[in-house]
DSSP file (Angstrom, degrees, kcal/mol; ACC not computed):
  #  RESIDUE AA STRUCTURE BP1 BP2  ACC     N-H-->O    O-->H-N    N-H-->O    O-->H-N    TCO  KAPPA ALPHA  PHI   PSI    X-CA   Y-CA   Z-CA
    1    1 A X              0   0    0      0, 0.0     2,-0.5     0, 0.0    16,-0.1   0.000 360.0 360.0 360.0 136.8   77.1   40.9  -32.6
    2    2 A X        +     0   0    0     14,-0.4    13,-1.5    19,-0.1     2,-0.3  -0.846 360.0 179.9-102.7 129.6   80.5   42.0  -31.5
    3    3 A X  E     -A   14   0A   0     -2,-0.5     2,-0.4    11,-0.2    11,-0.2  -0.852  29.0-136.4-143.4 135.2   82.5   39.7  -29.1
    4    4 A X  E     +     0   0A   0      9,-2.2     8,-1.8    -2,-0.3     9,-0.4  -0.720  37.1 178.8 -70.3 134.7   86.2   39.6  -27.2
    5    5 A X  E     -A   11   0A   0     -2,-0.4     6,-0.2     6,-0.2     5,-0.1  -0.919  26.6-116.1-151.0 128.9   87.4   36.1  -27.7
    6    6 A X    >   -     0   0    0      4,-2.4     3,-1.6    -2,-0.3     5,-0.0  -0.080  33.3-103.7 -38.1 143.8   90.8   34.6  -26.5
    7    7 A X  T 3  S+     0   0    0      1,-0.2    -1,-0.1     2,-0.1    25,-0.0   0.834 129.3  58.6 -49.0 -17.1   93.6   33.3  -29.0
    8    8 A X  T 3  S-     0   0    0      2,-0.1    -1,-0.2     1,-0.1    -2,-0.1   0.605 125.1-107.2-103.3   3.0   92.1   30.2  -27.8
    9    9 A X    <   +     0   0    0     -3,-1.6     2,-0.3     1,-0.3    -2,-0.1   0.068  69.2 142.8 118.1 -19.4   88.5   30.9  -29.0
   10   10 A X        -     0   0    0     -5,-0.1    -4,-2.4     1,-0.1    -1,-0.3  -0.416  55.6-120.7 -68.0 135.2   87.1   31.5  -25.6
   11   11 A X  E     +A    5   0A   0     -2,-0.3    -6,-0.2    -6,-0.2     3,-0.1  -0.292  29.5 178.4 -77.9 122.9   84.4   34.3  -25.4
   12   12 A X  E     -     0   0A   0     -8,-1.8     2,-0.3     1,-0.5    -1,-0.2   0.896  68.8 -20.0-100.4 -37.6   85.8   37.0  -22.8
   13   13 A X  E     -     0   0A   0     -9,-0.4    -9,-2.2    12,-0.1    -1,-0.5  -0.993  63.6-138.5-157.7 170.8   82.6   39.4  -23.3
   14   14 A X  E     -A    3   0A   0     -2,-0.3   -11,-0.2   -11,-0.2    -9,-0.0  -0.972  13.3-121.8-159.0 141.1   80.1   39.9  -25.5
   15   15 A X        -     0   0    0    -13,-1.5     5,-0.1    -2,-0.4   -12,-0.0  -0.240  35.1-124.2-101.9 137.9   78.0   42.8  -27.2
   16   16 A X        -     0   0    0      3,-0.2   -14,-0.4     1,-0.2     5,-0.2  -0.435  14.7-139.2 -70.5 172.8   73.8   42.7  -26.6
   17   17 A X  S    S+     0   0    0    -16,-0.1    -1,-0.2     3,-0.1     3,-0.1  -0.133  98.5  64.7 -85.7  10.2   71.9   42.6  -30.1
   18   18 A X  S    S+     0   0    0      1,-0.3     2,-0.3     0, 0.0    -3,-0.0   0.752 105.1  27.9-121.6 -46.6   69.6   44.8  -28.6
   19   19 A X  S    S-     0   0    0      2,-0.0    -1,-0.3     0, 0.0    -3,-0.2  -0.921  78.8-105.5-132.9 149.4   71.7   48.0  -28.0
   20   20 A X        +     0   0    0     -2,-0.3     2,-0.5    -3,-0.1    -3,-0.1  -0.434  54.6 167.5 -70.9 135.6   74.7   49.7  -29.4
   21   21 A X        -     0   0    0     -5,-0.2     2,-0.5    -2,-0.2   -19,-0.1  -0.983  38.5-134.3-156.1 178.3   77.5   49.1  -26.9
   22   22 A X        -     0   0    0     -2,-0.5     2,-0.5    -7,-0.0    -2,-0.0  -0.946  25.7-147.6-111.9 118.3   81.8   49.3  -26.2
   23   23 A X        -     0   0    0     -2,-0.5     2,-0.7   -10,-0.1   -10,-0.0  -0.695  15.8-169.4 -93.9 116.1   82.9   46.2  -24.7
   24   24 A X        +     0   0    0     -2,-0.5     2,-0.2     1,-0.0    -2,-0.0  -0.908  15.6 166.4-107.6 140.7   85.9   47.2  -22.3
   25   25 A X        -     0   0    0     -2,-0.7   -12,-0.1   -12,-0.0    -2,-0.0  -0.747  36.1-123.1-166.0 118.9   87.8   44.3  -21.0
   26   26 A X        -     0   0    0     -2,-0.2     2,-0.4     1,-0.1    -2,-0.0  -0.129  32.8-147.9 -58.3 161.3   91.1   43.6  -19.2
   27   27 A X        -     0   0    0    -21,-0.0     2,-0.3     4,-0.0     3,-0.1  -0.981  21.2-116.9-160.0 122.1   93.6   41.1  -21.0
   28   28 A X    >>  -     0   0    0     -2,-0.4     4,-1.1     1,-0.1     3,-0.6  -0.462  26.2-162.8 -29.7  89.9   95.9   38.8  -19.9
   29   29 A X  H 3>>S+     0   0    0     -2,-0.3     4,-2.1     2,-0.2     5,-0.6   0.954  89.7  43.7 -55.3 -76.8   99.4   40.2  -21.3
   30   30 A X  H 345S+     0   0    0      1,-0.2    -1,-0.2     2,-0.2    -2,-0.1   0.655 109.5  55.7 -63.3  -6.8  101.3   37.0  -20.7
   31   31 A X  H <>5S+     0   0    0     -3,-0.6     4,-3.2     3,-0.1     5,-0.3   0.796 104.1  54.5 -90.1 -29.5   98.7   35.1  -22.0
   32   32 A X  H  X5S+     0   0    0     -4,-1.1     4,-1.3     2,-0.3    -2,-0.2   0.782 114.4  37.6 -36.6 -46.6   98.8   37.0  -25.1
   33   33 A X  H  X5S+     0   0    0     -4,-2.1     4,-1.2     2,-0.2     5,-0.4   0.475 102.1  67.3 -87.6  -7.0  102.4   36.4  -25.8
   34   34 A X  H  ><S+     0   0    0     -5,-0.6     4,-2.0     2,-0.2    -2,-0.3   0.967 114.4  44.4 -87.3 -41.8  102.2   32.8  -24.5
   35   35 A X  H  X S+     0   0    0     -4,-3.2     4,-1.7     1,-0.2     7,-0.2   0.837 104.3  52.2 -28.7 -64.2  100.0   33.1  -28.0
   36   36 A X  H  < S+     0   0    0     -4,-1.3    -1,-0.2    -5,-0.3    -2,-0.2   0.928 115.7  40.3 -50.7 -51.3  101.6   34.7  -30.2
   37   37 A X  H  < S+     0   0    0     -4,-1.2    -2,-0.2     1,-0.1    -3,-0.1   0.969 126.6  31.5 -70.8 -63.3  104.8   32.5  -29.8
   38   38 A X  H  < S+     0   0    0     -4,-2.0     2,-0.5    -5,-0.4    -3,-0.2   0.467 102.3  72.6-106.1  16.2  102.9   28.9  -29.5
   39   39 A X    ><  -     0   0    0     -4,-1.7     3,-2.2    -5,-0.2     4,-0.5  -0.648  54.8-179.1-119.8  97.3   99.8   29.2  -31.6
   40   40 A X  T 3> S+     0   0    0     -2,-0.5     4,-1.1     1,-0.2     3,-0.4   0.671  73.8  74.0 -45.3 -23.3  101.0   29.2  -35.2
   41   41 A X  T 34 S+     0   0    0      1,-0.3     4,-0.4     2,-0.2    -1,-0.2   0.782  87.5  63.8 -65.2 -36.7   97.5   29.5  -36.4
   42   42 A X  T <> S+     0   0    0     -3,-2.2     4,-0.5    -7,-0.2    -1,-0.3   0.528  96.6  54.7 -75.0 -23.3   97.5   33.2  -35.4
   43   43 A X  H  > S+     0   0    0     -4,-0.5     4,-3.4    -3,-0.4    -1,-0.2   0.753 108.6  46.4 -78.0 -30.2  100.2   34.3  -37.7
   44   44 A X  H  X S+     0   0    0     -4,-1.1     4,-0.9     1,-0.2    -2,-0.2   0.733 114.0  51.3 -88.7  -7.3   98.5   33.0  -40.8
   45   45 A X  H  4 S+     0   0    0     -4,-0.4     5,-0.3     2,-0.1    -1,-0.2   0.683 107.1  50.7 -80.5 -25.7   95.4   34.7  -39.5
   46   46 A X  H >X S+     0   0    0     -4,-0.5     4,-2.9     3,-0.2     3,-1.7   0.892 115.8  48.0 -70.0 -68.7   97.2   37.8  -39.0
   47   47 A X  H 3< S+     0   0    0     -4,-3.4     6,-0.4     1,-0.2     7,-0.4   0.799 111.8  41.3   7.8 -87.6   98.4   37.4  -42.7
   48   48 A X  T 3< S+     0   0    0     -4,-0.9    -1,-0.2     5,-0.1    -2,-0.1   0.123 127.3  24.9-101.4   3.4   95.6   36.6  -44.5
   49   49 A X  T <4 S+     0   0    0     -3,-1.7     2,-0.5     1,-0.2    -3,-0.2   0.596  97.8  84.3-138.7 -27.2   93.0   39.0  -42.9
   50   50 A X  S >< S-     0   0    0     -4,-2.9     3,-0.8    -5,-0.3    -1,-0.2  -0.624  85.0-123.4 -81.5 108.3   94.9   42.1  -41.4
   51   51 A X  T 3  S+     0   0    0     -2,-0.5    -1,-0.1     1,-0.2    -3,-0.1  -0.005 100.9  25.1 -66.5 159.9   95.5   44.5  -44.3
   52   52 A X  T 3> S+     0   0    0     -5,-0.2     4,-1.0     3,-0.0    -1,-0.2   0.841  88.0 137.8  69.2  35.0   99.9   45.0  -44.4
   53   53 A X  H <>  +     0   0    0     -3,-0.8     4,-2.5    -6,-0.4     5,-0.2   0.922  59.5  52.4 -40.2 -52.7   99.7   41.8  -42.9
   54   54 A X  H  > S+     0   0    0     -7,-0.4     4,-2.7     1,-0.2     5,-0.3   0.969 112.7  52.7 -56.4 -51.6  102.6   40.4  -45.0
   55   55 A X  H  >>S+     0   0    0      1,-0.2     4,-6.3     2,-0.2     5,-0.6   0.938 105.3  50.2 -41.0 -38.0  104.5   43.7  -43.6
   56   56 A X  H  <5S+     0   0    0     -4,-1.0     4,-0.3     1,-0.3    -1,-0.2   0.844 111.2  45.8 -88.9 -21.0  104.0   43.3  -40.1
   57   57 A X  H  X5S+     0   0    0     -4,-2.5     4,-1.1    -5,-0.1    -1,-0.3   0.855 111.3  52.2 -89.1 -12.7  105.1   39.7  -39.9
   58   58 A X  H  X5S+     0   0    0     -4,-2.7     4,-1.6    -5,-0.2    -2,-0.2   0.773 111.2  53.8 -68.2 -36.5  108.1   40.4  -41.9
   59   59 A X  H  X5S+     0   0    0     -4,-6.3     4,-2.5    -5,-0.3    -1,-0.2   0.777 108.7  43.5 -52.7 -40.6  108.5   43.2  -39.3
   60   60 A X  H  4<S+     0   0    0     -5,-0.6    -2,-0.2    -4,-0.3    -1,-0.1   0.935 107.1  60.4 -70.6 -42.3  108.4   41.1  -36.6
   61   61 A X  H  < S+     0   0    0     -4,-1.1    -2,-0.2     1,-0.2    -3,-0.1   0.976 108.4  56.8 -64.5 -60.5  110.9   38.1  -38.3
   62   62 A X  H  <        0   0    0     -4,-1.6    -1,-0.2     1,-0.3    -2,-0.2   0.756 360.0 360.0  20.3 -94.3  113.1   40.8  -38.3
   63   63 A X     <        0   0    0     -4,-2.5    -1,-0.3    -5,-0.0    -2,-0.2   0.417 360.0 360.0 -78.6 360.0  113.3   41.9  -34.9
């Protein structure tokens, strides 16, 4: 079942089992970056699961 969830784990929507469907949902911009900067967890998740992870934080160190 396919789910939006916050950096902080909270469920923003969430996809029936029943029927196929596209979950559209607006998203907090500044809470997003207030993430990215002060939840550490989320770079080593980025890492270790996105492939060209390694790239895209090296990109990022960077800039």
């Amino acid at each position: 079942k396919s789910k939006l969830v916050s950096p902080l784990g909270d469920i923003l929507a969430e996809a029936s089992d029943r029927k196929e469907e596209i979950l559209i949902r607006a998203v907090d911009v500044e809470a997003l970056q207030w993430a990215r900067e002060e939840v550490p967890y989320l770079e080593d998740y980025l890492r270790k699961l996105t492939p060209g992870g390694e790239e895209i934080i090296e990109e990022r160190e960077i800039e």
